[in-house]
C-alpha positions as CSV (number, residue, x, y, z in Angstrom):
1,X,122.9,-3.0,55.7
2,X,126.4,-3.2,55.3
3,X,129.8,-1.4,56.5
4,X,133.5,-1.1,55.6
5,X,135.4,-2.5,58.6
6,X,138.4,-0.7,60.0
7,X,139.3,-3.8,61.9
8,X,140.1,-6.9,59.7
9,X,140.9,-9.2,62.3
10,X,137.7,-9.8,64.0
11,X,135.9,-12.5,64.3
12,X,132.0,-13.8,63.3
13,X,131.1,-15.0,66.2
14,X,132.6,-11.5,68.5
15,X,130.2,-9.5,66.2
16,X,127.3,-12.0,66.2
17,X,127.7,-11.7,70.5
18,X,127.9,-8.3,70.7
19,X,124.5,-7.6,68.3
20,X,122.4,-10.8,69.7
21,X,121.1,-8.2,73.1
22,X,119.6,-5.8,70.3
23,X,118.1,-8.8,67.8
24,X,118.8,-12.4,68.4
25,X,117.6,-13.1,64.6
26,X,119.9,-11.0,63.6
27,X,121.9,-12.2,60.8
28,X,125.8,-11.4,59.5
29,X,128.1,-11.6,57.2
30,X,131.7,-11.1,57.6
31,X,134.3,-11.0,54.6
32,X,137.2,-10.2,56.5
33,X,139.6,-10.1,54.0
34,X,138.0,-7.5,52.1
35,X,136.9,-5.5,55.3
36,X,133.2,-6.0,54.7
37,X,130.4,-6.9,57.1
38,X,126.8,-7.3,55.7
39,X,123.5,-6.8,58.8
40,X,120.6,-8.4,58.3
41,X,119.0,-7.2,61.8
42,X,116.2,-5.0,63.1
43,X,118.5,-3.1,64.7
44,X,119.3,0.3,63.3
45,X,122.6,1.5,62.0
46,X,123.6,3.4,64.5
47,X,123.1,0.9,67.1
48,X,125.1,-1.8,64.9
49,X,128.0,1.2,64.3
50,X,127.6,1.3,68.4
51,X,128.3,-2.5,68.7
52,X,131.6,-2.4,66.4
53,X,132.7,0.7,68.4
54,X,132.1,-1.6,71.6
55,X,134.5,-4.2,70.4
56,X,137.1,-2.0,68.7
57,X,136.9,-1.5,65.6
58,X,135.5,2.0,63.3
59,X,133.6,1.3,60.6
60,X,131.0,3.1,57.9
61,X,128.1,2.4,56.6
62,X,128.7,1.3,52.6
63,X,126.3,3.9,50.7
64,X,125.8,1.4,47.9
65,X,125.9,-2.3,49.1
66,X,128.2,-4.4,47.2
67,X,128.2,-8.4,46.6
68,X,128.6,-10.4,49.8
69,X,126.7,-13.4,51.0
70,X,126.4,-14.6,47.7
71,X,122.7,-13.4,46.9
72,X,122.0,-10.3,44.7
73,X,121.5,-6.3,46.6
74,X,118.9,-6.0,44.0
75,X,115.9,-4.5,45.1
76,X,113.8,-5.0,41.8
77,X,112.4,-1.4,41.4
78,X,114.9,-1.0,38.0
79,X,113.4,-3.6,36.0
């Protein structure tokens, strides 16, 4: 999942903290210059908009995921 950040300033390792109680797998991705975080994580949105809120910063979940780690959003159900 990923979410537009409100916050730019933030750091990996603040987010990675404040999500390791609800999944210590869980894996980010933060493009701070853009304002763009990408979740992998078994936690739920909500409880991932919950952790942001937590450490100041409003953000929204991105409707259609765009390009950020590198690898492709595909799905494979097009083709």
């Amino acid at each position: 999942m990923q979410f537009e950040l409100s916050n730019r300033n933030l750091e990996a390792s603040m987010l990675a903290a404040g999500l390791r109680p609800l999944d210590p797998d869980a894996k980010i991705v933060l493009d701070a210059r853009r304002g763009r975080l990408e979740v992998l994580s078994t936690a739920t949105a909500a409880q991932v908009l919950d952790v942001l809120e937590e450490i100041g910063c409003v953000a929204t979940l991105l409707e259609h995921e765009v390009h950020i780690s590198g690898g492709s959003t595909c799905c494979g159900h097009c083709s």
